[in-house]
C-alpha positions in Angstrom: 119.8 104.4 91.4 116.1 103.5 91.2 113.9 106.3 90.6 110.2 107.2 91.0 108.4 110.4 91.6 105.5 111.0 94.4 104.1 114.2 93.8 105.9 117.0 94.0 108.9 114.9 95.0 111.9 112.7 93.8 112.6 109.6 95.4 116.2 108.2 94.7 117.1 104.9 95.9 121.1 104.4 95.6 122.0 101.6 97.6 122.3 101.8 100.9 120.3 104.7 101.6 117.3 106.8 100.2 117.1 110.6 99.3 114.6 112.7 98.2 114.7 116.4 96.5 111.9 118.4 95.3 110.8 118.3 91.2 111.6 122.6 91.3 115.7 121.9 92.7 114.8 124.6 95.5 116.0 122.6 97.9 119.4 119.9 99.0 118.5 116.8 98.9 117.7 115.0 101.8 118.6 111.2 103.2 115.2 109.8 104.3 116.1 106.4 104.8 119.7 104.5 105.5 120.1 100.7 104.7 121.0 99.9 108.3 118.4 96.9 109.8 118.8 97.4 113.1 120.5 93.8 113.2 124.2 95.6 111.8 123.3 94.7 108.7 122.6 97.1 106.0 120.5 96.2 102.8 121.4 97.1 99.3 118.2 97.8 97.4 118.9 100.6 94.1 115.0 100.0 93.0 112.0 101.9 94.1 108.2 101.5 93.8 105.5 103.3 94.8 103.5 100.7 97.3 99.1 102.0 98.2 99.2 105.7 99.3 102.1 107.0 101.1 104.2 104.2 101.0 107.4 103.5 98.9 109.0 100.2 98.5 112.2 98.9 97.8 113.4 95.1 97.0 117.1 95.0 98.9 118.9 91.9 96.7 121.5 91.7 99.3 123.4 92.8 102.7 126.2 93.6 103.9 127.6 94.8 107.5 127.2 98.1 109.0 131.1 98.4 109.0 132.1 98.1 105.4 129.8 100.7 104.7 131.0 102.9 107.0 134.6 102.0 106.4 134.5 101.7 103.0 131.6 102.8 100.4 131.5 106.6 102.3 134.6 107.1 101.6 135.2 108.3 98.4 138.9 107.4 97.6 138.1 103.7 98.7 134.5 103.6 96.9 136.7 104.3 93.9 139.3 102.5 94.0 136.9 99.0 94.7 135.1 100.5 91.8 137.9 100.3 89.5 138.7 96.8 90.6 135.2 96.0 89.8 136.1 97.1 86.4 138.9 95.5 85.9 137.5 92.0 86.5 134.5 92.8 84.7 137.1 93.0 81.5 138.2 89.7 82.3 134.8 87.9 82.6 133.4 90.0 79.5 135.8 90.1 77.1 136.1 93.7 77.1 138.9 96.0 76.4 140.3 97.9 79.5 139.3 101.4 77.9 135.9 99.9 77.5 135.2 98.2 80.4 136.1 101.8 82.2 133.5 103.5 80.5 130.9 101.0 81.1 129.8 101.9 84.4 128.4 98.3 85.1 130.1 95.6 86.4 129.7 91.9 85.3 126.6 90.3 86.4 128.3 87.3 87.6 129.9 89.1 90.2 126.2 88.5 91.8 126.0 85.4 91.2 124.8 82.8 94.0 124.6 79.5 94.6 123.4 77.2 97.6 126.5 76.5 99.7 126.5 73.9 101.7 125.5 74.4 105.8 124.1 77.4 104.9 120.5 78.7 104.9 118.7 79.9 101.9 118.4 84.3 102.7 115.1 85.4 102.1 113.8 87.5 100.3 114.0 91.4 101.3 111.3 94.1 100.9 111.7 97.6 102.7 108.8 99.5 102.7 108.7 103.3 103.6 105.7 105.8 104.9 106.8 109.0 103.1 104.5 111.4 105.3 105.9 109.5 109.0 109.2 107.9 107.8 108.3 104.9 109.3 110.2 102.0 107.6 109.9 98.2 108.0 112.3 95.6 106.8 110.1 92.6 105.3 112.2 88.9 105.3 110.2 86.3 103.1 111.8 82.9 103.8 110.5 80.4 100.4 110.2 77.3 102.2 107.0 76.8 100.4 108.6 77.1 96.8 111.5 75.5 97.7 109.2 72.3 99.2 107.6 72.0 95.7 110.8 72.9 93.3 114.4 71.1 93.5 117.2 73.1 93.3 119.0 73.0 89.8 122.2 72.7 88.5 123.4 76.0 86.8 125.7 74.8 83.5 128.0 77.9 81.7 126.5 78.7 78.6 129.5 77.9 76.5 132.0 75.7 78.6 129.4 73.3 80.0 130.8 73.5 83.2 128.8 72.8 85.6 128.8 76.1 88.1 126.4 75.1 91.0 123.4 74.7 92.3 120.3 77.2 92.9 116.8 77.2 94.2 114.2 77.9 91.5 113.4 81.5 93.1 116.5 82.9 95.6 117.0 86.4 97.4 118.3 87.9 94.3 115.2 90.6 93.8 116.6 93.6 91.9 113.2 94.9 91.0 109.6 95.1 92.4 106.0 96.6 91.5 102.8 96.6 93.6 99.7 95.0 91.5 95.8 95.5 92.1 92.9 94.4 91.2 89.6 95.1 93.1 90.4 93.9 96.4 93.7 91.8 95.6 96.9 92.8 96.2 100.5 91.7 94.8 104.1 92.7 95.4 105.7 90.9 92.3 109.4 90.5 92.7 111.4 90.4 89.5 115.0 87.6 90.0 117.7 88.4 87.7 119.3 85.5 87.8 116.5 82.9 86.9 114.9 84.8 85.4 111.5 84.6 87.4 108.5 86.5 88.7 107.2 85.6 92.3 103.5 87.3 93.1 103.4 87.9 96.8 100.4 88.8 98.7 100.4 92.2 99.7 97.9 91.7 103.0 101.1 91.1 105.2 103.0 93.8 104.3 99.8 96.1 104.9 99.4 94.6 108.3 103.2 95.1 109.2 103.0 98.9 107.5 99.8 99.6 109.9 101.1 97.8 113.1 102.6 100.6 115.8 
């Protein structure tokens, strides 16, 4: 989970929701903030940044629908069991040893992997951003026609096979981590890719309107 402290307060982001418990442990944590969209989609995002005064943000590097969360990853017995599959293929793709790959708690990267598929659009790129005094949340979508207009997409080659594994846009929806940047009156969200790697600077003027909007 993505971590980051706001006075006297600890913001946890763990997937598909947000908690918060106080620094002293007087109190249960508390769920501020589920993935769900509004659309039945919910967003994963397990990063957190603190974004101007009040506001928390978190990059969501994927989706999925309201139902498998409800069906699946809240349940306990099911959330482990897909876990251990997890695992288990991660052995296979890393080389590990089963007894090792079980007490590494992450998974192979590749199991994130994307690539353009063909017929079907690019997914932007997704920034939730929270008011911690109202709870008021927004759900950002960034669609990169822009950088996609001025860079082709690239073939992705395996590092020791050759093999050619597909294709992908120089900067995709894969955002695991994100920071707000400023200097005098500029602002910047800049979005970290983990599978370019890449930085992409975004204004942070929209993202101010759409926070102060009703």
């Amino acid at each position: 989970a993505g971590v980051e402290v706001v006075g006297d307060d600890i913001w946890l982001a763990q997937l598909f929701n947000m908690v918060k418990l106080p620094k002293n442990g007087t109190e249960d944590p508390q769920v501020t903030w589920r993935g769900n969209d509004g659309n039945g989609q919910v967003w994963l995002a397990d990063n957190i940044a603190v974004f101007d005064i009040n506001n928390i943000l978190c990059p969501a590097y994927s989706t999925i629908p309201e139902h498998f969360v409800k069906l699946g990853l809240k349940r306990g017995c099911l959330a482990s069991a897909g876990s251990f599959v997890s695992q288990v293929f991660s052995k296979r793709k890393e080389g590990e040893s089963l007894a090792e790959a079980l007490a590494d708690p992450e998974v192979a990267l590749s199991f994130s992997n994307t690539f353009i598929e063909e017929g079907k659009d690019p997914a932007p790129i997704r920034i939730i951003i929270m008011n911690i005094a109202s709870g008021k949340t927004r759900h950002f979508e960034v669609d990169l026609v822009e950088a996609r207009r001025k860079n082709a997409p690239r073939e992705i080659v395996h590092h020791e096979t050759g093999e050619v594994l597909g294709k992908r846009h120089f900067f995709n929806e894969q955002v695991t981590h994100a920071a707000h940047l400023k200097s005098g009156n500029r602002g910047y969200i800049a979005c970290i890719n983990f599978e370019q790697p890449r930085i992409l600077m975004l204004k942070d003027q929209p993202f101010r309107k759409g926070m102060s909007a009703p």
